[in-house]
Biopython code that builds the backbone (N, CA, C, O; Angstrom):
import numpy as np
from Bio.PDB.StructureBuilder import StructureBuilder

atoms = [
    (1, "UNK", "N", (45.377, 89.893, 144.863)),
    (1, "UNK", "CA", (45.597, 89.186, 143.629)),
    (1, "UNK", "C", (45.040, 87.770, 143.788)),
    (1, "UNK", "O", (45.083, 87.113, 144.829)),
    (2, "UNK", "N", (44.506, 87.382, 142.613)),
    (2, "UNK", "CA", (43.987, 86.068, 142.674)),
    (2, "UNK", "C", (44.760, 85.041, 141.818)),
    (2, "UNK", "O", (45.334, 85.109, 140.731)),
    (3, "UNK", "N", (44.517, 83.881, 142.894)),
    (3, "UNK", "CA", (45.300, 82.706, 141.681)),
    (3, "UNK", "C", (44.732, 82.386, 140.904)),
    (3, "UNK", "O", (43.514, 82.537, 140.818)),
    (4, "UNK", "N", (45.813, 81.569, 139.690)),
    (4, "UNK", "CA", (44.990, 81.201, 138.721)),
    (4, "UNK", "C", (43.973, 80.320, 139.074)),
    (4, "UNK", "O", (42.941, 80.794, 138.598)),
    (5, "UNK", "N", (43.744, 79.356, 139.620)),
    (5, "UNK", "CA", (42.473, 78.750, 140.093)),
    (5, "UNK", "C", (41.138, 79.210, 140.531)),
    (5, "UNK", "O", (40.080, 78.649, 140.250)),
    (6, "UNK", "N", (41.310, 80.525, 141.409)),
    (6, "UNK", "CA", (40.049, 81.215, 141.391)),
    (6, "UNK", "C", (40.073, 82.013, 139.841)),
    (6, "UNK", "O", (39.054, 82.191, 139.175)),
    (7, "UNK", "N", (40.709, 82.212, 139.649)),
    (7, "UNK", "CA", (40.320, 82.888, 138.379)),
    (7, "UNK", "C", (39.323, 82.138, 137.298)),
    (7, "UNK", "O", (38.273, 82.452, 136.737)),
    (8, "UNK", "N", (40.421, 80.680, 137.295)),
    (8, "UNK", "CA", (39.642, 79.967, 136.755)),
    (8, "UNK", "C", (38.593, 79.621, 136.814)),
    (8, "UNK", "O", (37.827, 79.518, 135.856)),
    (9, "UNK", "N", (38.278, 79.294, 138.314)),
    (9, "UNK", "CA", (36.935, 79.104, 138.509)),
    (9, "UNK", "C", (35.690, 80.085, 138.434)),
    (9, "UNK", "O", (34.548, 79.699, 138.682)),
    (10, "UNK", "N", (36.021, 81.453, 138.053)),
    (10, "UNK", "CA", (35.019, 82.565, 138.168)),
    (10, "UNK", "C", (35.065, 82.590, 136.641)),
    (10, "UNK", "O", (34.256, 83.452, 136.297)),
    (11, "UNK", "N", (35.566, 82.110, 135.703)),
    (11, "UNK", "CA", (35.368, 82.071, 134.438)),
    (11, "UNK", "C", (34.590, 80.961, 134.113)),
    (11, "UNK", "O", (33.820, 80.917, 133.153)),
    (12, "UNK", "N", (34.772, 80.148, 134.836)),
    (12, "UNK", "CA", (34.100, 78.458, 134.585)),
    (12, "UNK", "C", (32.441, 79.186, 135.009)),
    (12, "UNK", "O", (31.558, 79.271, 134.155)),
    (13, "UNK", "N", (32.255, 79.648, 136.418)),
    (13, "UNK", "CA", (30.952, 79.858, 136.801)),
    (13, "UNK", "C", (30.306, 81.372, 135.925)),
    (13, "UNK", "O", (29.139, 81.753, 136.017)),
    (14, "UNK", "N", (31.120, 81.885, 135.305)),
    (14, "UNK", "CA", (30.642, 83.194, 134.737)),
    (14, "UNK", "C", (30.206, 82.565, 133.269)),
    (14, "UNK", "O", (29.558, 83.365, 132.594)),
    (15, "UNK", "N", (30.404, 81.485, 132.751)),
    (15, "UNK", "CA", (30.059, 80.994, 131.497)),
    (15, "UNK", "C", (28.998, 80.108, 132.290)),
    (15, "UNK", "O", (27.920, 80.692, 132.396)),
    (16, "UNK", "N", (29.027, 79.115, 132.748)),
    (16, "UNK", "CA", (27.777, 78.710, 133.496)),
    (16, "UNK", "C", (26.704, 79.583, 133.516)),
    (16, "UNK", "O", (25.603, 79.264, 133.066)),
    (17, "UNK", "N", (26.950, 80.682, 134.016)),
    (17, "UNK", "CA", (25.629, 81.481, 134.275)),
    (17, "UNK", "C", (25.564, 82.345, 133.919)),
    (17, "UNK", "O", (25.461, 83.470, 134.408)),
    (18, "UNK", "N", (25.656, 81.632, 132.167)),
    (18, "UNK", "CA", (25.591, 82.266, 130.717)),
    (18, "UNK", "C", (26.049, 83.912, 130.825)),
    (18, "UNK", "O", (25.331, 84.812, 130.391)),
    (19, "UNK", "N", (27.461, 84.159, 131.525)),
    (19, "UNK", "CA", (27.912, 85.580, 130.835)),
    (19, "UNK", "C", (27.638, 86.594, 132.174)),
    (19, "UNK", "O", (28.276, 87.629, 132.371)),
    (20, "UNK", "N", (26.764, 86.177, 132.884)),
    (20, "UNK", "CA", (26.279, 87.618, 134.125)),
    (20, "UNK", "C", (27.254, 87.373, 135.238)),
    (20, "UNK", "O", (27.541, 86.448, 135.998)),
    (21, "UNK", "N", (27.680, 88.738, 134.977)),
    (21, "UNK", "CA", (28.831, 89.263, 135.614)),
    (21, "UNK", "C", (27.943, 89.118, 137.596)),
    (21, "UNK", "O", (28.420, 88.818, 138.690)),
    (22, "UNK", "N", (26.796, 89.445, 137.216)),
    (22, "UNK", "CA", (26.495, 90.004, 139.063)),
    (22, "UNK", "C", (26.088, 88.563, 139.727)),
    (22, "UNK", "O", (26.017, 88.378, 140.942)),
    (23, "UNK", "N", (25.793, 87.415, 138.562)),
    (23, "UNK", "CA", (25.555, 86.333, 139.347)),
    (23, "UNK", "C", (27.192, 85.355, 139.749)),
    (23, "UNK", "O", (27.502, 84.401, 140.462)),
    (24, "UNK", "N", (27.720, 86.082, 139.016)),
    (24, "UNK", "CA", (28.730, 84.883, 139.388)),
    (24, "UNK", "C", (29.713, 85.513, 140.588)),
    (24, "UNK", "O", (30.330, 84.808, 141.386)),
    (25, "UNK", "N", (29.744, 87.246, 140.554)),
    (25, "UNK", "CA", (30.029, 87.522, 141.923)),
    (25, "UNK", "C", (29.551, 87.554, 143.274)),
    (25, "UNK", "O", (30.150, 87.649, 144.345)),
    (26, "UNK", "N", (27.905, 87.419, 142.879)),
    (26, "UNK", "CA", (27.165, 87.278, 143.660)),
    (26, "UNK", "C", (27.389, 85.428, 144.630)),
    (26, "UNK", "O", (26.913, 85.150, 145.731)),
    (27, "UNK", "N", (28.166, 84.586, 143.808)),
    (27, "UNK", "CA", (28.180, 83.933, 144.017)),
    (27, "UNK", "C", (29.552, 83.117, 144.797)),
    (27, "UNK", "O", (29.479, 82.186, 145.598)),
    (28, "UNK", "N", (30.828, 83.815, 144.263)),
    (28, "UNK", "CA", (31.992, 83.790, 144.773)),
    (28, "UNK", "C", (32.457, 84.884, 145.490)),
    (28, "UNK", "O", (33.523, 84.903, 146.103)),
    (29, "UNK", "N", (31.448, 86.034, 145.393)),
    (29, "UNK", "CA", (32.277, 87.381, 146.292)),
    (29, "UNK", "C", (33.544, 87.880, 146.038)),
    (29, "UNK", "O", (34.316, 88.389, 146.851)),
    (30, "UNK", "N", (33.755, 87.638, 144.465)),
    (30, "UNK", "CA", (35.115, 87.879, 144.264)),
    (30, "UNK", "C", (34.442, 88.013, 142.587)),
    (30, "UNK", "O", (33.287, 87.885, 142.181)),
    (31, "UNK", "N", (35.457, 88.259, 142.022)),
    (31, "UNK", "CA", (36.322, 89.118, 141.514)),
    (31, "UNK", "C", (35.204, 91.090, 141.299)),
    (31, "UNK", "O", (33.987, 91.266, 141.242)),
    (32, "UNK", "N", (36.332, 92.104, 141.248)),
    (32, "UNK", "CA", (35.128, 93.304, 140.886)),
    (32, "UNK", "C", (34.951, 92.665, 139.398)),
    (32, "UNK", "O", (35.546, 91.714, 138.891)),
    (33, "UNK", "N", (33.704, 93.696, 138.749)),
    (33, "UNK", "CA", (33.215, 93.766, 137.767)),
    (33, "UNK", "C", (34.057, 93.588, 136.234)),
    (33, "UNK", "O", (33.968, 92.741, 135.345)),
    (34, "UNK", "N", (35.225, 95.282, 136.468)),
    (34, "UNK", "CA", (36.175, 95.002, 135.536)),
    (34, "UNK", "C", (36.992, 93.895, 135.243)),
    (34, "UNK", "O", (37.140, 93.381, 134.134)),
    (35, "UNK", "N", (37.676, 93.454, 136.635)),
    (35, "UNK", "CA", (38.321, 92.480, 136.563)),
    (35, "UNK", "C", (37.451, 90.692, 136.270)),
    (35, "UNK", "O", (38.121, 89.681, 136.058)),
    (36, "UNK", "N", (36.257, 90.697, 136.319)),
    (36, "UNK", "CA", (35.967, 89.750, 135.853)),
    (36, "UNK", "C", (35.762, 89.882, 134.082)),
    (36, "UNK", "O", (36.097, 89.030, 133.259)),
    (37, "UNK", "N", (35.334, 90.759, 133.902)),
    (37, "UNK", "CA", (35.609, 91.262, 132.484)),
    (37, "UNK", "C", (36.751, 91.347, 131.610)),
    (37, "UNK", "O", (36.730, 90.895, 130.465)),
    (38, "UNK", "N", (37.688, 91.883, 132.095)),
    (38, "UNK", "CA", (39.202, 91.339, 131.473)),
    (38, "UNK", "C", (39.487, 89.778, 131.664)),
    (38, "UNK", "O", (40.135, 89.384, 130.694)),
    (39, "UNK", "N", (39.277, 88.942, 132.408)),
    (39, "UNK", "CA", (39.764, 87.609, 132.777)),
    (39, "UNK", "C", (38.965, 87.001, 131.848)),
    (39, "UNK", "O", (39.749, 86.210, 131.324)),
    (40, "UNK", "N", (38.029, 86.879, 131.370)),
    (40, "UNK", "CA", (36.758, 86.665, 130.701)),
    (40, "UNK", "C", (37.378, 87.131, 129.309)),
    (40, "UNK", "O", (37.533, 86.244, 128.470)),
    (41, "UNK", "N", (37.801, 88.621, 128.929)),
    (41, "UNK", "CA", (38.228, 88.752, 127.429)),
    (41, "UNK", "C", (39.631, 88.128, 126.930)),
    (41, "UNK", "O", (39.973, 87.924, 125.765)),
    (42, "UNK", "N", (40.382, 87.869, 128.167)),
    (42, "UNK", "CA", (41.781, 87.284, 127.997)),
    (42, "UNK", "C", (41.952, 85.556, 127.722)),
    (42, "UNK", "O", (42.789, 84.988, 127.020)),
    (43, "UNK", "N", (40.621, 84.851, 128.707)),
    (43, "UNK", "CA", (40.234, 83.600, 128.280)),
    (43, "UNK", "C", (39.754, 83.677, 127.194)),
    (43, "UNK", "O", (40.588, 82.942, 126.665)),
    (44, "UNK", "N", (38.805, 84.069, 126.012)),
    (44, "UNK", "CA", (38.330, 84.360, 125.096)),
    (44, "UNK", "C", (39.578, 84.537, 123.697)),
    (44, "UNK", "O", (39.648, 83.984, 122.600)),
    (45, "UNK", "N", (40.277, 85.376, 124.251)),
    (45, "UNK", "CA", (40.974, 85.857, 122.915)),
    (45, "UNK", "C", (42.526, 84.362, 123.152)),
    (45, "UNK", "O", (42.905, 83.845, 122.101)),
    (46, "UNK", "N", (43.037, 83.996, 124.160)),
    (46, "UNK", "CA", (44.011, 83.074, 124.044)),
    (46, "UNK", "C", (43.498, 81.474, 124.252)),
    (46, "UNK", "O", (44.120, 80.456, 123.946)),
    (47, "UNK", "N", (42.418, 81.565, 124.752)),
    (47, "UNK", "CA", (41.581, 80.216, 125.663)),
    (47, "UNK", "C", (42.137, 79.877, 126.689)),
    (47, "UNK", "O", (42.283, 78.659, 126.793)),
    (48, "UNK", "N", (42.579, 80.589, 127.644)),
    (48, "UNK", "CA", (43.540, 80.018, 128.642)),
    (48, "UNK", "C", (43.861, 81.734, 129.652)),
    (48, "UNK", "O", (43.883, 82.835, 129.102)),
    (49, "UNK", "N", (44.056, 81.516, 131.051)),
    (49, "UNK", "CA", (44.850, 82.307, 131.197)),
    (49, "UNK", "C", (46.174, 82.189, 132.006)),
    (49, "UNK", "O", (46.569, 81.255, 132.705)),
    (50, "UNK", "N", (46.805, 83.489, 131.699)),
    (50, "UNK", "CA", (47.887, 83.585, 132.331)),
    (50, "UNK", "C", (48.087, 83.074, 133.483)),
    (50, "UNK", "O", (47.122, 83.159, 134.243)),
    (51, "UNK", "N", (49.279, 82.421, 133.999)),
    (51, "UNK", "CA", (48.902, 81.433, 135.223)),
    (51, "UNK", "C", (49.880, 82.868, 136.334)),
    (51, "UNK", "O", (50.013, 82.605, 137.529)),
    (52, "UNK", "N", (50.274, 83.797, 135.974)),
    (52, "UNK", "CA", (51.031, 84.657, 136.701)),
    (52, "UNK", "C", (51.044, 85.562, 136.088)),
    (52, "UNK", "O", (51.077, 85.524, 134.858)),
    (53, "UNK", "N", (51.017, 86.904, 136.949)),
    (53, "UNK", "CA", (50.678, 87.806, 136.143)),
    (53, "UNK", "C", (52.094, 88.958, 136.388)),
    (53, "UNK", "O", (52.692, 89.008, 137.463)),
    (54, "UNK", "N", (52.457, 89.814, 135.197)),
    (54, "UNK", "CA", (53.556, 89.764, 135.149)),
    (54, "UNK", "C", (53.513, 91.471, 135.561)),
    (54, "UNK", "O", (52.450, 92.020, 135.273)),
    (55, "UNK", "N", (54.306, 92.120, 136.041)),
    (55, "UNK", "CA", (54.915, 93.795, 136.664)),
    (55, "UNK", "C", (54.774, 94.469, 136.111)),
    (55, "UNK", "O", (54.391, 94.830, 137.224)),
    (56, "UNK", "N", (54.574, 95.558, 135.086)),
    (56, "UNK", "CA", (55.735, 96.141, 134.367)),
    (56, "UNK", "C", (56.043, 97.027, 134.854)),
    (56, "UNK", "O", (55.283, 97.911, 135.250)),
    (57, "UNK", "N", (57.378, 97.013, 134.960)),
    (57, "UNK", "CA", (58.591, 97.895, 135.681)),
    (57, "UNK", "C", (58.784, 99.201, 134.864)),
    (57, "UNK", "O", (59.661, 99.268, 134.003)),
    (58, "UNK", "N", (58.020, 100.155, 135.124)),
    (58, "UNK", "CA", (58.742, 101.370, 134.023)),
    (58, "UNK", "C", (60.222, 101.444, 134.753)),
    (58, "UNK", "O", (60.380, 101.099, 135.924)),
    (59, "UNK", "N", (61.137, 101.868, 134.029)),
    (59, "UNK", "CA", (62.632, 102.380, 133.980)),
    (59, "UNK", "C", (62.189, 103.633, 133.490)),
    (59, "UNK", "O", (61.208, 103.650, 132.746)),
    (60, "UNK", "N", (62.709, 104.582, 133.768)),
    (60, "UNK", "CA", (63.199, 105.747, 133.244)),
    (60, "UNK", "C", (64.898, 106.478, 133.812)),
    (60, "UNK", "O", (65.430, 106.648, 134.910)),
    (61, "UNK", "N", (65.407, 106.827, 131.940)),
    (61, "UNK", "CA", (66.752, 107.031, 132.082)),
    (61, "UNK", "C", (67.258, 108.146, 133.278)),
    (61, "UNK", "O", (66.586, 108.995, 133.865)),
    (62, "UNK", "N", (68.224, 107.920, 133.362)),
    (62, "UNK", "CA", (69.171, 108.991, 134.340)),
    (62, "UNK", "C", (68.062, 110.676, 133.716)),
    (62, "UNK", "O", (67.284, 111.459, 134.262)),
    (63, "UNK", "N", (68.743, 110.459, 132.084)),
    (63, "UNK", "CA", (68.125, 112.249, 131.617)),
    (63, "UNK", "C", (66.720, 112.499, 132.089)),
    (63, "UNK", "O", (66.476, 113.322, 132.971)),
    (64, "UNK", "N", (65.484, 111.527, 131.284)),
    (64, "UNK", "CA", (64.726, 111.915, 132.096)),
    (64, "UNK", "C", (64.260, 112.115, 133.580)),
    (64, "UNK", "O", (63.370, 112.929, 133.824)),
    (65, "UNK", "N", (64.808, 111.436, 134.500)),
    (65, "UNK", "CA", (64.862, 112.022, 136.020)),
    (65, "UNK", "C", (65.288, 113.378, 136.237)),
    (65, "UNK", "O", (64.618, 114.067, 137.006)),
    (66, "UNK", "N", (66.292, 113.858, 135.681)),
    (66, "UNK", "CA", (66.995, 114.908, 135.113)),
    (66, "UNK", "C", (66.138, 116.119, 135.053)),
    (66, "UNK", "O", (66.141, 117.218, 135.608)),
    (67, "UNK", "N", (65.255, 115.387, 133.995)),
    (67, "UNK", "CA", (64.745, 116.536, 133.281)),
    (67, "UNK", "C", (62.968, 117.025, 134.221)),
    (67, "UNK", "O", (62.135, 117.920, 134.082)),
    (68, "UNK", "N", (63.103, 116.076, 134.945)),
    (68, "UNK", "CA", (61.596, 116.075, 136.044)),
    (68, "UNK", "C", (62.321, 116.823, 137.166)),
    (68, "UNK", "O", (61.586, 117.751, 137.505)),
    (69, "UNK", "N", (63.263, 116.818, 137.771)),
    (69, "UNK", "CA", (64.191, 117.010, 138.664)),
    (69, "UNK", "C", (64.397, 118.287, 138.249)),
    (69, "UNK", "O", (64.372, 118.801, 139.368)),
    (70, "UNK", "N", (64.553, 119.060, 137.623)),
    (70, "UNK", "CA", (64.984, 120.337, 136.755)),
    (70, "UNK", "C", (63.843, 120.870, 136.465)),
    (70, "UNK", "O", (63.816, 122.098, 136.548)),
    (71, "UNK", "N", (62.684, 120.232, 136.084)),
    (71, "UNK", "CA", (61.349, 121.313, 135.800)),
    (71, "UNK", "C", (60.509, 121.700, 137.294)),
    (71, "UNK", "O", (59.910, 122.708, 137.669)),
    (72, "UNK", "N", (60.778, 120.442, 137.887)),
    (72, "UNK", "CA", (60.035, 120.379, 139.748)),
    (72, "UNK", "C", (61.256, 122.302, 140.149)),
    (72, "UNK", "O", (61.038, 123.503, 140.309)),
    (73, "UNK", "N", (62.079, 121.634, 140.126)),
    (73, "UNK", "CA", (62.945, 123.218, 140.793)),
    (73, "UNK", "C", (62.571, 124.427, 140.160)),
    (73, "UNK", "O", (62.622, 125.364, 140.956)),
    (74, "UNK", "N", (62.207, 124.759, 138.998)),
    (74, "UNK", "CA", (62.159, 125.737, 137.989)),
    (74, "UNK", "C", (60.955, 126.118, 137.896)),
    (74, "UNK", "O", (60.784, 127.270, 137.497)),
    (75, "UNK", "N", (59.692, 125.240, 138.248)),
    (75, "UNK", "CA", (58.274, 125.723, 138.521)),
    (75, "UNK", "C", (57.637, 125.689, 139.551)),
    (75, "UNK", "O", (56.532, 125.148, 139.562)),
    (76, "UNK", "N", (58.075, 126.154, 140.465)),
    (76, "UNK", "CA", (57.978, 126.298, 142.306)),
    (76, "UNK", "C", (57.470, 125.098, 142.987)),
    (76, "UNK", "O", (56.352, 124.943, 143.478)),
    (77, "UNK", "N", (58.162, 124.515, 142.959)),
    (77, "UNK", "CA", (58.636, 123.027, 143.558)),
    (77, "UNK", "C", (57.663, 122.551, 144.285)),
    (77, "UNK", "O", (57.534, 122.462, 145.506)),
    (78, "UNK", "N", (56.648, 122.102, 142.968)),
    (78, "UNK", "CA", (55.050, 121.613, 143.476)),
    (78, "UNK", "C", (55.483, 120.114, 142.287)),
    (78, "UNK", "O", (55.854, 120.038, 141.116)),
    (79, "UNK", "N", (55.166, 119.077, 143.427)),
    (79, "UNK", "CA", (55.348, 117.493, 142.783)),
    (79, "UNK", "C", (54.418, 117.307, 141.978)),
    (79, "UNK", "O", (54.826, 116.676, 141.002)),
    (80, "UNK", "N", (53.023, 117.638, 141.907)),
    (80, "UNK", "CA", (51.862, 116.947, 141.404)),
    (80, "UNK", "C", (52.072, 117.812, 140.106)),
    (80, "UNK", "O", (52.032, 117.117, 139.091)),
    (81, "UNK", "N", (52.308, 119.294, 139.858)),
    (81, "UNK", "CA", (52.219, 120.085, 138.844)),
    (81, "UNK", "C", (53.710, 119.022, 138.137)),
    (81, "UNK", "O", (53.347, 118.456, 137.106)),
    (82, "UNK", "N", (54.795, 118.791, 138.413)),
    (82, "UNK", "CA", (56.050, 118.431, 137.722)),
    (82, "UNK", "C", (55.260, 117.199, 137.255)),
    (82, "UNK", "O", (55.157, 117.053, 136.037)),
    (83, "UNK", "N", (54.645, 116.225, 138.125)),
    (83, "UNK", "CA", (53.807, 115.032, 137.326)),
    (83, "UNK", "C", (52.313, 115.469, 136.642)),
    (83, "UNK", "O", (51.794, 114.377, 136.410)),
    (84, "UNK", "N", (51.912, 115.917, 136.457)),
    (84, "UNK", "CA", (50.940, 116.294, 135.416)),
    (84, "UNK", "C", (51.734, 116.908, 134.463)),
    (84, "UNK", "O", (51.133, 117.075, 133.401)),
    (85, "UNK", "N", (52.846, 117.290, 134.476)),
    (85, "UNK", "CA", (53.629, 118.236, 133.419)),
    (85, "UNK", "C", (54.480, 117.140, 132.614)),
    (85, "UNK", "O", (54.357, 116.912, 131.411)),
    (86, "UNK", "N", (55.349, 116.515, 133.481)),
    (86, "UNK", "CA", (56.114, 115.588, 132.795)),
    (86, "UNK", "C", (55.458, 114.613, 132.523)),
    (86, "UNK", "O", (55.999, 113.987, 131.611)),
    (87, "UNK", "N", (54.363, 114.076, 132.935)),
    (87, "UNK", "CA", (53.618, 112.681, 133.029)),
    (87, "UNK", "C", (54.517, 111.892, 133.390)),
    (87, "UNK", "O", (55.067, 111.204, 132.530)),
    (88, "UNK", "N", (54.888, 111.790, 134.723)),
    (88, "UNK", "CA", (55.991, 110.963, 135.212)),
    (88, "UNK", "C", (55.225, 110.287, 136.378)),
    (88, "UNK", "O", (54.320, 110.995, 136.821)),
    (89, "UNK", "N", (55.390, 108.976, 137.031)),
    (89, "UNK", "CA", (54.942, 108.363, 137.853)),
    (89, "UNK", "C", (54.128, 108.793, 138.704)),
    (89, "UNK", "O", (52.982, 109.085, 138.362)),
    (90, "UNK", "N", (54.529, 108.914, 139.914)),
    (90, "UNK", "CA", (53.749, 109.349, 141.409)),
    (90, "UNK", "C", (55.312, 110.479, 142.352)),
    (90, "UNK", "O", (56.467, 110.850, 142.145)),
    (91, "UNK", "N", (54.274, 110.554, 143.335)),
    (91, "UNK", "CA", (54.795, 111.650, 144.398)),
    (91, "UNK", "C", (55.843, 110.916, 144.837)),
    (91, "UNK", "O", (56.992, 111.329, 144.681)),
    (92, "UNK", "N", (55.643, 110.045, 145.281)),
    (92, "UNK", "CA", (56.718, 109.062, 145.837)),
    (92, "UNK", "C", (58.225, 108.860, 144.702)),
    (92, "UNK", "O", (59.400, 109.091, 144.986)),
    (93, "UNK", "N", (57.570, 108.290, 143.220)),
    (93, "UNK", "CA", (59.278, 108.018, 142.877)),
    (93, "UNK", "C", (59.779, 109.692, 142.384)),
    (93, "UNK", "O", (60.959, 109.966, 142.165)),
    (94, "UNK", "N", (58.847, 110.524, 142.287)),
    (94, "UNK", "CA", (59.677, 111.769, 142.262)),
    (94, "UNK", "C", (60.439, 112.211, 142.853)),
    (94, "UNK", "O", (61.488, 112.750, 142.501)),
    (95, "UNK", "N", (59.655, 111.902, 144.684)),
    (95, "UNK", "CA", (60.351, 112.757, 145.734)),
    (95, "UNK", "C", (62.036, 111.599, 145.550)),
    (95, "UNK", "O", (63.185, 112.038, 145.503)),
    (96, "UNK", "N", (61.691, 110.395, 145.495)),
    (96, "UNK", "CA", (63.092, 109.561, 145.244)),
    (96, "UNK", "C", (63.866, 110.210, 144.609)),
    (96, "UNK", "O", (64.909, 110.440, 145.222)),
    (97, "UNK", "N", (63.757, 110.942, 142.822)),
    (97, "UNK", "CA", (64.576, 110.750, 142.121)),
    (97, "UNK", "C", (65.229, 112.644, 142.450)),
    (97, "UNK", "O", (66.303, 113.094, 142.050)),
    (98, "UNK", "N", (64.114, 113.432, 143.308)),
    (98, "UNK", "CA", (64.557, 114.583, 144.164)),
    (98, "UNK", "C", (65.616, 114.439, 145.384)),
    (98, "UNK", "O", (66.389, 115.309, 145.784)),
    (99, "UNK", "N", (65.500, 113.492, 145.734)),
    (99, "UNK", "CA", (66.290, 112.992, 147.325)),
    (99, "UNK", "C", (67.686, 112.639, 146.361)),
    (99, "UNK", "O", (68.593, 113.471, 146.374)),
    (100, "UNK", "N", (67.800, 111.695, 145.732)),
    (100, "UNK", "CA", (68.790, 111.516, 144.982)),
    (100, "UNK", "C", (69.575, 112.765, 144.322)),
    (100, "UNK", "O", (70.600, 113.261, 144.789)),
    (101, "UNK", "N", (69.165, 113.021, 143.604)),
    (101, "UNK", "CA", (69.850, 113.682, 142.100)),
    (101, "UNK", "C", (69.570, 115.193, 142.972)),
    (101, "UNK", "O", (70.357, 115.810, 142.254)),
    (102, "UNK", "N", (69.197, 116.003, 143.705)),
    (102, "UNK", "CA", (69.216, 117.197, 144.264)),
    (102, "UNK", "C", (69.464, 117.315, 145.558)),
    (102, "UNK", "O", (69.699, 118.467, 145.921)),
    (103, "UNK", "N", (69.486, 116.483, 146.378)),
    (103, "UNK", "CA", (69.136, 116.858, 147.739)),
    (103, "UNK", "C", (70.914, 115.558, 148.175)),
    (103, "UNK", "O", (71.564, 115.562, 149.221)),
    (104, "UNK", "N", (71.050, 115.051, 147.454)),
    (104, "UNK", "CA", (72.451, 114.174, 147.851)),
    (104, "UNK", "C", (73.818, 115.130, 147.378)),
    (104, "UNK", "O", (73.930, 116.069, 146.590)),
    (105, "UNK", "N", (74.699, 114.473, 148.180)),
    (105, "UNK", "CA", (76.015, 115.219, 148.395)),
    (105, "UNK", "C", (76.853, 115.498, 147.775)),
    (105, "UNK", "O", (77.800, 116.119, 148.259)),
]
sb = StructureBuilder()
sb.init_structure("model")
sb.init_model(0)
sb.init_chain("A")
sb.init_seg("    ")
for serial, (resi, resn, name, xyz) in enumerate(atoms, 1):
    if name == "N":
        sb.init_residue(resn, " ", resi, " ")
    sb.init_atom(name, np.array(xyz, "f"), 0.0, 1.0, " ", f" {name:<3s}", serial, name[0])
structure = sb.get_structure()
């Protein structure tokens, strides 16, 4: 993650050198492509950017764990099929909300 200061400054040198994305990484070795491109549309649309950039925390309720937890058991207890099915996070907070809610006492 970059601070706002390099950020800033790869927006300062990416308008300098009128807009080209490959000279101004070529020049700081930083930021990728996309990400100079979003920093660039976010200065643009507010004039400023975010000086911290913020998480977002999905929550999901007790039911739906529930209900991922209940389809993983019921369709031969393959994680990636229950997340392509439920569209639920990753392998990891599944196997969590499996360790929990099935596999606890």
């Amino acid at each position: 993650m970059y601070s706002y200061e390099e950020r800033m400054k790869a927006i300062e040198l990416y308008i300098k050198y009128d807009r080209s994305i490959a000279d101004t990484i070529r020049e700081l070795g930083y930021p990728s492509r996309g990400a100079l491109a979003r920093w660039y549309k976010e200065y643009q649309k507010n004039g400023c950017l975010r000086r911290s950039y913020e998480r977002k925390n999905h929550k999901y309720s007790l039911e739906e764990k529930k209900a991922a937890v209940d389809y993983y058991l019921e369709h031969g207890r393959r994680l990636r099929r229950t997340i392509r099915a439920m569209g639920y996070p990753s392998v990891a907070a599944l196997t969590k909300w499996i360790d929990a809610l099935y596999l606890a006492p």
